[in-house]
C-alpha positions in Angstrom: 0.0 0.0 0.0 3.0 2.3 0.8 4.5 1.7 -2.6 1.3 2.5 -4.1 0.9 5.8 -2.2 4.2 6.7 -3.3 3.4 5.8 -7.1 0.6 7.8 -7.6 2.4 10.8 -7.3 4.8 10.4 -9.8 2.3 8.6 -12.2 0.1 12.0 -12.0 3.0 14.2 -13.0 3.7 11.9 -15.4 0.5 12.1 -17.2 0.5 15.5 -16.9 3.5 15.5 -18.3 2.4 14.1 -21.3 -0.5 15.9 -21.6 1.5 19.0 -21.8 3.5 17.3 -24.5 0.2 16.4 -26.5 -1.7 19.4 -25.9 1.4 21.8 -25.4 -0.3 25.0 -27.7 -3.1 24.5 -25.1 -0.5 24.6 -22.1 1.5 27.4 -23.8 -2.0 29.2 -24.0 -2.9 29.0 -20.7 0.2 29.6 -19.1 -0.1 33.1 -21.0 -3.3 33.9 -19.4 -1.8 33.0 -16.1 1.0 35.6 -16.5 -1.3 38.2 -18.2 -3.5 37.8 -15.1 -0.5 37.9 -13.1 1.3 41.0 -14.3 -2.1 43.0 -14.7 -3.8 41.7 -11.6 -2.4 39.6 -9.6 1.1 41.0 -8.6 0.1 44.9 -8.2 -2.6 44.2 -6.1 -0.7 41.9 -3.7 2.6 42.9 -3.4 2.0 46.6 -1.6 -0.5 45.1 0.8 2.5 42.1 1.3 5.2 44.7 2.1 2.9 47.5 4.0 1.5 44.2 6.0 4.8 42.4 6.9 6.1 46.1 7.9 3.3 46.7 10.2 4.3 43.4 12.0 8.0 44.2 12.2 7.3 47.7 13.4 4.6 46.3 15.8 1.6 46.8 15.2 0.0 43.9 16.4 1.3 44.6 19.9 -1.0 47.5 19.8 -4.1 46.0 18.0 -4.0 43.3 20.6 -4.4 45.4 23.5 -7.7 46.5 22.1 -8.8 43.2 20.4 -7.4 40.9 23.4 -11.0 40.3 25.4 -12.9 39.4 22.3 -10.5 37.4 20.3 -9.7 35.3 23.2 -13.5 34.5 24.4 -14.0 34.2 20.1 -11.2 32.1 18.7 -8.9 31.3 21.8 -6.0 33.6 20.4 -4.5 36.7 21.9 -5.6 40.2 20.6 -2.5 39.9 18.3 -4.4 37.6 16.6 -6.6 40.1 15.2 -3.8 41.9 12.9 -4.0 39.0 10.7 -7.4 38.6 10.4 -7.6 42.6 9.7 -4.7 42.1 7.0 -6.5 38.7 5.3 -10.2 40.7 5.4 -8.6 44.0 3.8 -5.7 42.7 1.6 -7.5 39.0 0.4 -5.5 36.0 0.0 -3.2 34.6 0.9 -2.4 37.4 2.9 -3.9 36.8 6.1 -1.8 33.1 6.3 1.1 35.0 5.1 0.2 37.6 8.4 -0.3 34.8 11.1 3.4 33.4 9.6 5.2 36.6 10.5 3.4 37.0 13.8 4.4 33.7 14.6 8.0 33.6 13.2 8.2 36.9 14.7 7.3 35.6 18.4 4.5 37.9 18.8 2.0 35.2 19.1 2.3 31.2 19.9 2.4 28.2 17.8 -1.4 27.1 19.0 -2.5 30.4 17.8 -1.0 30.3 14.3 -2.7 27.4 13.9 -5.9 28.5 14.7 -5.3 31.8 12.7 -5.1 29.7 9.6 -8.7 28.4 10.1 -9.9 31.7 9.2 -7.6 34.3 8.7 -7.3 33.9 5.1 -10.1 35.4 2.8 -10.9 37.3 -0.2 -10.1 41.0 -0.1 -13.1 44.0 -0.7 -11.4 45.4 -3.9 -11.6 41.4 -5.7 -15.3 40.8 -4.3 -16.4 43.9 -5.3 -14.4 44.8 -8.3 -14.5 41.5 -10.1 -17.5 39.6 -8.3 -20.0 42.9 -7.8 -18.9 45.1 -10.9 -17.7 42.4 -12.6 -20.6 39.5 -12.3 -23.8 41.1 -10.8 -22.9 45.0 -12.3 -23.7 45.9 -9.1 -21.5 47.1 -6.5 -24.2 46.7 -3.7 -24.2 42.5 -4.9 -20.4 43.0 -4.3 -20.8 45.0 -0.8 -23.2 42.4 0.5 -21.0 39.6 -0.8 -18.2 41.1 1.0 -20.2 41.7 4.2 -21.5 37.6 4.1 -17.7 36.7 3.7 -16.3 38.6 6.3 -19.0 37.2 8.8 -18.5 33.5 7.5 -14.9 33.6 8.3 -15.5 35.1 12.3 -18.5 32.5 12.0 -16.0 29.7 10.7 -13.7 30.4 13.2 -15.7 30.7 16.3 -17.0 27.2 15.7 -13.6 25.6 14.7 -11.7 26.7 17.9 -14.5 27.0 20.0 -13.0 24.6 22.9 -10.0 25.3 22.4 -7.2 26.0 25.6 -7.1 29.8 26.4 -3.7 31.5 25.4 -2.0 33.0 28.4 -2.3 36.5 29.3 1.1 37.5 28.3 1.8 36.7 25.0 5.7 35.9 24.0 8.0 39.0 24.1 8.2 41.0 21.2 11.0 43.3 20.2 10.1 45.7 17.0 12.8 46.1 14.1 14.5 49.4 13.2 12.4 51.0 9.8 15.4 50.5 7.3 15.8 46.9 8.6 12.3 46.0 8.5 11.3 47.4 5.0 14.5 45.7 3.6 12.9 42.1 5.4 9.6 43.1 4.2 10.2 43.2 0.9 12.5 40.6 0.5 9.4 38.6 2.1 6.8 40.3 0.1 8.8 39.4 -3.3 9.1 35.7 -2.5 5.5 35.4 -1.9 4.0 36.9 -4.7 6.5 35.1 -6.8 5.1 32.2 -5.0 1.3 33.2 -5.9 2.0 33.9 -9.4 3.6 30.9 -10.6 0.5 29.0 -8.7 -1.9 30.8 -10.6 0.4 30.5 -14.4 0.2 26.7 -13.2 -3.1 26.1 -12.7 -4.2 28.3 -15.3 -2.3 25.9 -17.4 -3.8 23.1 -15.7 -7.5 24.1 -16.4 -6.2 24.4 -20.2 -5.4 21.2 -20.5 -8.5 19.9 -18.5 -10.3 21.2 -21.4 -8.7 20.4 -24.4 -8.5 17.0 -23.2 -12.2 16.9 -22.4 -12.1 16.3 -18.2 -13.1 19.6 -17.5 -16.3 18.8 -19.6 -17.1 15.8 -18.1 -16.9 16.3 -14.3 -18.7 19.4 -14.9 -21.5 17.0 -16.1 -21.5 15.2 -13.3 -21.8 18.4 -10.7 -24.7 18.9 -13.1 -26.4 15.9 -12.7 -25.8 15.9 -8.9 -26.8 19.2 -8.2 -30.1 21.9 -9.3 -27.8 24.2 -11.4 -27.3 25.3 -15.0 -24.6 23.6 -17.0 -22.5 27.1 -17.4 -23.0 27.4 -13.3 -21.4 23.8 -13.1 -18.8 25.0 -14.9 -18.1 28.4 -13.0 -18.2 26.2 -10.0 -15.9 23.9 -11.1 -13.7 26.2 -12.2 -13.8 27.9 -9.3 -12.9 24.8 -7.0 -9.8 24.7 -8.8 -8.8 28.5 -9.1 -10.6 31.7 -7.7 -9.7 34.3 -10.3 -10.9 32.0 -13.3 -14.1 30.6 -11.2 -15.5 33.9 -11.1 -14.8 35.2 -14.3 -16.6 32.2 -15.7 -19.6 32.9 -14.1 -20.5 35.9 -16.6 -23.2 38.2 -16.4 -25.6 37.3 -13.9 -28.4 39.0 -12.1 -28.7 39.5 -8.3 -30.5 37.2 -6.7 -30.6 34.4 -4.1 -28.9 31.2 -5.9 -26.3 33.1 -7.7 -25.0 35.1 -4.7 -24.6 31.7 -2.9 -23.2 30.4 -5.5 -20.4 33.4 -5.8 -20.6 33.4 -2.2 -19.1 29.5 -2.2 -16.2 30.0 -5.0 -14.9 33.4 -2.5 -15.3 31.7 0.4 -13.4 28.4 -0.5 -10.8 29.8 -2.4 -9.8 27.5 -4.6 -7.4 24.7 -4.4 -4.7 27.4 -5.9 -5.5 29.6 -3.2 -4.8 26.6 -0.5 -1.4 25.5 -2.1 -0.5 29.4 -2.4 -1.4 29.6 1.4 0.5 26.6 2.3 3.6 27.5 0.7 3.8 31.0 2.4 3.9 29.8 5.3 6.6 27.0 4.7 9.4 27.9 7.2 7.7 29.6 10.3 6.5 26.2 12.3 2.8 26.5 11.2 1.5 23.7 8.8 -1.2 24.2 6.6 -2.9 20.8 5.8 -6.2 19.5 5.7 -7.4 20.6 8.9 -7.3 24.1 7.1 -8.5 23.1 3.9 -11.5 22.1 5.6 -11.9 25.2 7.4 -12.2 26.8 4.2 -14.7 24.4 2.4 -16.6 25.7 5.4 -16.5 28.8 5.2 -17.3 28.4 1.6 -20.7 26.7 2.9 -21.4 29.1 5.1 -20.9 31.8 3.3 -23.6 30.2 0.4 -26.3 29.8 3.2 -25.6 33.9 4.6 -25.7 34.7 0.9 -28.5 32.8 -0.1 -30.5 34.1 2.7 -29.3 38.3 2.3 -30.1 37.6 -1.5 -33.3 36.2 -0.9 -34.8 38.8 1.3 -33.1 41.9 -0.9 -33.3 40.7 -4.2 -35.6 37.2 -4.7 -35.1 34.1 -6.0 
């Protein structure tokens, strides 16, 4: 069983491998959208929010959210008020910004292990400028479809949270000493860190836009998209936005077209923001490589709930302001 286990790996690569080799215009093609999405999107709209963030921690910031957030975070989500700075950072700057926050905190010693981990169950979500630029504007042409979207989100992730580490053992008072860099040493650590990890989020995204290419053009990407749609009360084109947007966020999205406001398609949006996208969960998982904190299943299902949670808040706001 072992040896199979360790097969299966390679076999997939391999096979992707060749698919690339069959289909390569197709991989070449998709690839480019990747980057194009990358250098127009994806890379000016993360990387200030990754240096600006990862200064804020160095300089200490935290420190002095926590002494206002401290009482509520710890009765909440069992984490000292330090805590809060990277939920504020993931809710403002979207992903995977608020792992990439609760990394520095902990690496930094300005919270504990146990914390980070609990951090990551909910910390990490879809910024205001993405749901309401591209899913409000962009979907529903309606920047109050985006606002409410963005409103359900941000309370699915505290709702996600509170019910994940409700239980959990309180932190102690006193959180781990924290000593706060010099400026010019920090901003020279911030943006070496903020370089590395939108590096790491763009090639994810130039990968997986390839990926979905291929699952195409060799006629996957049709089929289990027939199979959501035999399993579930949607349109074909839905099952395909959905789809899509289990796989990457950015693409899942922009599949969905042009869609009027109303109950089923806002929870529908609602799921493909609040999940992520399996993209969005490597991303997450590689930027926090090296501080201590894992992110593995136990996170992944975090956000497939908050992706369900944030369908039923969205189904029910949509329901009562716009219909059925």
């Amino acid at each position: 069983m072992s040896a199979v286990k360790r097969s299966l790996p390679v076999a997939a690569v391999l096979a992707l491998f060749a698919a690339t080799v069959v289909w390569s215009q197709a991989a070449v093609d998709g690839a480019r959208r990747g980057l194009e999405l990358c250098a127009q999107t994806i890379v000016p709209t993360l990387l200030p929010f990754f240096v600006l963030s990862n200064l804020l921690c160095l300089l200490g910031l935290p420190a002095w959210i926590g002494g206002r957030c401290e009482r509520l975070f710890r009765a909440l989500f069992g984490v000292s008020g330090e805590g809060a700075a990277a939920f504020l950072f993931g809710i403002v700057g979207g992903y995977p910004l608020g792992a990439a926050s609760a990394a520095q905190l902990c690496s930094s010693g300005a919270i504990k292990h146990d914390e980070g981990e609990r951090l990551l169950r909910f910390c990490n979500n879809t910024g205001p400028a993405f749901i309401v630029g591209m899913a409000g504007v962009g979907v529903f042409s309606s920047s109050g479809a985006g606002l409410l979207l963005y409103g359900v989100h941000m309370a699915a992730a505290a709702l996600a949270g509170a019910l994940l580490c409700r239980g959990s053992a309180p932190v102690s008072r006193r959180a781990p000493q924290f000593k706060a860099e010099s400026l010019p040493n920090a901003l020279t650590d911030s943006m070496f860190r903020a370089v590395k990890s939108s590096a790491l989020v763009s090639g994810f995204v130039i990968f997986f836009s390839m990926l979905t290419a291929l699952m195409r053009e060799s006629g996957i990407f049709t089929a289990a998209a027939g199979l959501i749609y035999e399993a579930l009360p949607l349109s074909i084109g839905r099952c395909e936005g959905l789809l899509m947007g289990f796989i990457e966020l950015g693409s899942g999205i922009a599949s969905l077209g042009k869609m009027q406001p109303c109950a089923q398609d806002l929870a529908l949006a609602a799921f493909i923001l609040g999940w992520g996208g399996l993209s969005v969960q490597l991303q997450a998982a590689a930027v926090v490589s090296g501080s201590g904190l894992s992110y593995g299943l136990r996170c992944a299902g975090a956000k497939l709930l908050h992706g369900l949670l944030s369908a039923a808040l969205a189904f029910a706001a949509g329901w009562i302001i716009y219909g059925m």
